[in-house]
LUMTI-298316 format. One record per atom (N, C-alpha, C): x, y, z; residue in three letters. Coordinates in pm, whole numbers, padded with zeros to 5 digits, always signed. Layout:
XYZALA/...
END
This chain:
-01963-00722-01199UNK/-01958-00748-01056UNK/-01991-00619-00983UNK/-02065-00629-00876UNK/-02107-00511-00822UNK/-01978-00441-00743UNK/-02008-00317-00680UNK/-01885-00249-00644UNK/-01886-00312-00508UNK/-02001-00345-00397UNK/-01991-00451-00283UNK/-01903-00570-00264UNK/-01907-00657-00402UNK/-01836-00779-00386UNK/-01699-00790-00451UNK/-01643-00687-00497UNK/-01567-00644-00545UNK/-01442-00699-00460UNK/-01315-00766-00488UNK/-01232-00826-00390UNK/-01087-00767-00464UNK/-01042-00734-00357UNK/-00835-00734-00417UNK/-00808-00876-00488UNK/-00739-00824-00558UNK/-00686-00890-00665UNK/-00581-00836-00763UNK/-00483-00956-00799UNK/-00376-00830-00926UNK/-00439-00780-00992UNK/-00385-00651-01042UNK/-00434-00624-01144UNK/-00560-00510-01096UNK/-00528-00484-01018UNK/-00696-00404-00957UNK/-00634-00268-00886UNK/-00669-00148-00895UNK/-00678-00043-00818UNK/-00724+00000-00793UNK/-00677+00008-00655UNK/-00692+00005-00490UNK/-00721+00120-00398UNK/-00742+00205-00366UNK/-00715+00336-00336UNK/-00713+00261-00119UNK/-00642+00288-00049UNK/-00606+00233+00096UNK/-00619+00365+00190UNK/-00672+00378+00332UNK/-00632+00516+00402UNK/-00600+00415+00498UNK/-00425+00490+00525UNK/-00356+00432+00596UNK/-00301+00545+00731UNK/-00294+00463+00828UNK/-00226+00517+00988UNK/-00178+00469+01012UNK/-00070+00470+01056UNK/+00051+00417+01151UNK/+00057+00492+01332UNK/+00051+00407+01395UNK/+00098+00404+01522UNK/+00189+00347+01629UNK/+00268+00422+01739UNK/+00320+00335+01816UNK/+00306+00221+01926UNK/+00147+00190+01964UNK/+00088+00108+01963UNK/-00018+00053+01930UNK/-00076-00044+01950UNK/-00168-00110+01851UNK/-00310-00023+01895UNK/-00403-00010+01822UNK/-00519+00085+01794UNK/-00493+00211+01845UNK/-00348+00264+01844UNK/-00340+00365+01874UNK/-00255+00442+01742UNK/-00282+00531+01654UNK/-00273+00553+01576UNK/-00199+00701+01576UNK/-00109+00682+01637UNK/-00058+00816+01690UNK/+00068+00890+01586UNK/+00097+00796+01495UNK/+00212+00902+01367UNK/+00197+00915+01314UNK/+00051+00912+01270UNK/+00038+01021+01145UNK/-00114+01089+01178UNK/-00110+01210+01163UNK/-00209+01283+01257UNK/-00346+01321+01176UNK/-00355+01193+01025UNK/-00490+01181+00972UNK/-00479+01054+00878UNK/-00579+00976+00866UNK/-00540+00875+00769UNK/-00459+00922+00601UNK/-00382+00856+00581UNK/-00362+00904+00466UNK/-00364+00862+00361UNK/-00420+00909+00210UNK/-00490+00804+00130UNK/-00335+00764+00032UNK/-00363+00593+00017UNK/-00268+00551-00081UNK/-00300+00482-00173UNK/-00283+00514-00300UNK/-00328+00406-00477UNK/-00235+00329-00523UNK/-00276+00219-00546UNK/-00177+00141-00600UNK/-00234+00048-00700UNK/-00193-00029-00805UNK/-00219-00119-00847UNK/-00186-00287-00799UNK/-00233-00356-00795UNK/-00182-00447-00669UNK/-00149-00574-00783UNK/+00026-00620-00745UNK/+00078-00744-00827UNK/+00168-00706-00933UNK/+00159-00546-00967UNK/+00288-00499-01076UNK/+00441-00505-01050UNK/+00471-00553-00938UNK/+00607-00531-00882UNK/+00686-00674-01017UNK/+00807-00584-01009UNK/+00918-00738-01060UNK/+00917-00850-00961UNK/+00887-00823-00867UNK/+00886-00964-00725UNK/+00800-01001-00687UNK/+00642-00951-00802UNK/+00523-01035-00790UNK/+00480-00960-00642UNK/+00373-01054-00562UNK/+00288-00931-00468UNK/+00369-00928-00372UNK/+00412-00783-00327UNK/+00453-00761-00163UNK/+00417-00853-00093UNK/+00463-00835+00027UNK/+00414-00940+00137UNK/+00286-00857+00171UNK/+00302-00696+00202UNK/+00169-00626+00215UNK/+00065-00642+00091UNK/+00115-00671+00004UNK/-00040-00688-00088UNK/-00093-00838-00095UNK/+00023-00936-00018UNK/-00068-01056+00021UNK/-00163-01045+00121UNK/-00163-00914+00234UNK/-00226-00873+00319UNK/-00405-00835+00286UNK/-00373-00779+00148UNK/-00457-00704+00087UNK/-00541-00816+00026UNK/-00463-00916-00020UNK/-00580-01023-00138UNK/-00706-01056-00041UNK/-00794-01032-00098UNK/-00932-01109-00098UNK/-01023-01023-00011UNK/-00982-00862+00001UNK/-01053-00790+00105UNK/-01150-00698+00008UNK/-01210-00677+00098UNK/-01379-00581+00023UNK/-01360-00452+00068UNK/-01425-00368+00030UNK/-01416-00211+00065UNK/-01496-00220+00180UNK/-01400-00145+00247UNK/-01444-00140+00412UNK/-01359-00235+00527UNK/-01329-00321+00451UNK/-01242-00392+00568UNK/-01122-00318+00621UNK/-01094-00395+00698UNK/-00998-00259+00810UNK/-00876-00435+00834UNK/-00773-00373+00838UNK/-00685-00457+00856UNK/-00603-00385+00985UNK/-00547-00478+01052UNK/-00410-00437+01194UNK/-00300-00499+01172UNK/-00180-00442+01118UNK/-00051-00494+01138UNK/+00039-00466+01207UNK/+00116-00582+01248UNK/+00231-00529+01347UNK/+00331-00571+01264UNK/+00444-00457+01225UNK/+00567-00421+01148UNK/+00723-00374+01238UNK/+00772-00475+01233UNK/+00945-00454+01233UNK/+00988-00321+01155UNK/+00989-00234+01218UNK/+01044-00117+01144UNK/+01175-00159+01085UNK/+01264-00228+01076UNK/+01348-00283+01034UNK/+01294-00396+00892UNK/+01191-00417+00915UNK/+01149-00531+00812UNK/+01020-00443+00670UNK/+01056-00296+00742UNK/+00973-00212+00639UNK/+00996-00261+00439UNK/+01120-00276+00443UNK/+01177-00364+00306UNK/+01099-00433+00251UNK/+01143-00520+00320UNK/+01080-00679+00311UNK/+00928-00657+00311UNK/+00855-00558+00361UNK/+00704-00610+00374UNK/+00674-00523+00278UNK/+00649-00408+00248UNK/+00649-00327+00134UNK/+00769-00304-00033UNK/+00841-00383-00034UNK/+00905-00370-00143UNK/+00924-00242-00190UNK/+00851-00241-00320UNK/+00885-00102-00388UNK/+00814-00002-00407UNK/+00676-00025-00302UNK/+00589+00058-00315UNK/+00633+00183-00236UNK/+00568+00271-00306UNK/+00608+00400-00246UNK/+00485+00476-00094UNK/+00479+00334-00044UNK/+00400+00403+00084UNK/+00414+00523+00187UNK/+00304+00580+00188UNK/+00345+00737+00203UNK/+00308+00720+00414UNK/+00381+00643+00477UNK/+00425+00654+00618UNK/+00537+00743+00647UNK/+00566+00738+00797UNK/+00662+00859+00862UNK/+00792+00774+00814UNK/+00891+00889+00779UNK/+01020+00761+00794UNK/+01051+00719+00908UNK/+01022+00766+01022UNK/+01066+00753+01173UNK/+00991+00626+01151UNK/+00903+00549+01102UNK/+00864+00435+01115UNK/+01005+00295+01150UNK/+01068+00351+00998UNK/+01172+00235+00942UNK/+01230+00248+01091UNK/+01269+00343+01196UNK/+01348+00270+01303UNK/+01366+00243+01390UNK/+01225+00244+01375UNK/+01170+00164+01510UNK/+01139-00033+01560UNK/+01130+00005+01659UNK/+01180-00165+01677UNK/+01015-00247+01628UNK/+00936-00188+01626UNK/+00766-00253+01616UNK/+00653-00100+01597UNK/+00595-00127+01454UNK/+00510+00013+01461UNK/+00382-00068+01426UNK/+00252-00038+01446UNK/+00117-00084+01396UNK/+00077+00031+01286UNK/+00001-00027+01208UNK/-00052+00010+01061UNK/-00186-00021+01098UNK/-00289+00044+01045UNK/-00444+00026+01036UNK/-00452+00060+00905UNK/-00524-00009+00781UNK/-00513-00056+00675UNK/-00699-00017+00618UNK/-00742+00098+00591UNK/-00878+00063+00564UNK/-00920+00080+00414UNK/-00972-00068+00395UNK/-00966-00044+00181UNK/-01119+00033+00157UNK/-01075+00133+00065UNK/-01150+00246+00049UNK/-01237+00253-00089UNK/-01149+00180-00178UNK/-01178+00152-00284UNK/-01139+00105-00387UNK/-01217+00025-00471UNK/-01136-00157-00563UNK/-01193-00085-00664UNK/-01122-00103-00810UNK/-01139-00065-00949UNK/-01084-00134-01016UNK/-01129-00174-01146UNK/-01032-00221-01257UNK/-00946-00134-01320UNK/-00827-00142-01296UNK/-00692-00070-01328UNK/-00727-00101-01481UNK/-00741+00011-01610UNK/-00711+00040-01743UNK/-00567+00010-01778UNK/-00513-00023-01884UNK/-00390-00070-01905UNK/-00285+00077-01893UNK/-00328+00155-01914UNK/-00241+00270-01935UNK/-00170+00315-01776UNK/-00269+00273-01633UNK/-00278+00261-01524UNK/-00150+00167-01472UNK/-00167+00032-01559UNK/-00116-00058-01526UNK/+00042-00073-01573UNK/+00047+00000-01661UNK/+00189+00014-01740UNK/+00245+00128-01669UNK/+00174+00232-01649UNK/+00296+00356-01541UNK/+00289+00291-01407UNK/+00228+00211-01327UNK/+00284+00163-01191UNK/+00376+00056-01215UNK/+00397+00007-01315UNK/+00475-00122-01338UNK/+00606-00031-01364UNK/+00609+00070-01454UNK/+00728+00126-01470UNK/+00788+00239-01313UNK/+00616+00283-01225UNK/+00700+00270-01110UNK/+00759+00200-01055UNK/+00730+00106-01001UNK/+00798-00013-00953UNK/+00919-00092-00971UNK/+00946-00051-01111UNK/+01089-00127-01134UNK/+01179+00007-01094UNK/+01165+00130-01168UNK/+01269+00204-01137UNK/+01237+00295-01001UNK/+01375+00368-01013UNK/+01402+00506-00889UNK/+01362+00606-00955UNK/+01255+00612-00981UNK/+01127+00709-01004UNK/+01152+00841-00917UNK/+01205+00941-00981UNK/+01196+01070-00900UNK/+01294+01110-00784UNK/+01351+00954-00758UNK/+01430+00976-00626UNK/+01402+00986-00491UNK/+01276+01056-00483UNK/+01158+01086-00361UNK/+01140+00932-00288UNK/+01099+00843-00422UNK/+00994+00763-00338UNK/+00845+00733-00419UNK/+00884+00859-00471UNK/+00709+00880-00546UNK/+00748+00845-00700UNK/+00660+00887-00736UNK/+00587+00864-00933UNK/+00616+00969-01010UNK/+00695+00973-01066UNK/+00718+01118-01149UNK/+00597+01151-01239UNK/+00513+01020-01265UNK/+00394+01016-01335UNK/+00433+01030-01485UNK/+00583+01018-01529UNK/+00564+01077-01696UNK/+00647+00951-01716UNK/+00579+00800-01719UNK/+00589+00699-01812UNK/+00494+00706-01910UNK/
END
């Protein structure tokens, strides 16, 4: 499949540059996009609600969400998305979502994000990277 038609899907990594702002196309908390990888569908709870966001998009699409800083949980699970924490407490933050790049995740890929995902990896938030 060419790298054009290339679509989200489990099992696929993702590379995302993400912004958050306090209103919509205004991208004002974080003061450059910032890039995030993931493998998309490894979670124990099957896809985030944000990586149902993600299914079926091509490199280049640009997504707009509006997020309950309170519902940061619930929409991201256990991914370790690298936003402000000042996000979580706020009453409504927007996200601009631009997919940067789709790959077939190698199994070795797919087995250390799965073992991120279940545990408290580092404590941070992040990947200690030594599954």
């Amino acid at each position: 499949m060419s790298e054009s038609n290339r679509k989200i899907e489990g099992l696929r990594k993702v590379t995302l540059l993400l912004e958050a702002g306090s209103r919509e196309k205004l991208m004002d908390l974080t003061p450059e996009p910032v890039s995030f990888e993931l493998v998309v569908g490894v979670g124990p709870e099957g896809y985030t609600t944000f990586e149902y966001e993600l299914l079926d998009k091509k490199v280049g699409d640009i997504l707009y969400l509006e997020i309950a800083g309170w519902r940061f949980d619930d929409m991201f699970g256990r991914l370790a998305v690298p936003l402000p924490e000042k996000v979580r407490g706020m009453e409504v933050f927007f996200m601009k979502v631009t997919v940067y790049k789709i790959e077939d995740a190698d199994q070795s890929e797919i087995v250390r994000a799965m073992a991120c995902r279940v545990g408290d990896c580092g404590g941070g938030g992040g990947c200690c990277g030594n599954h």
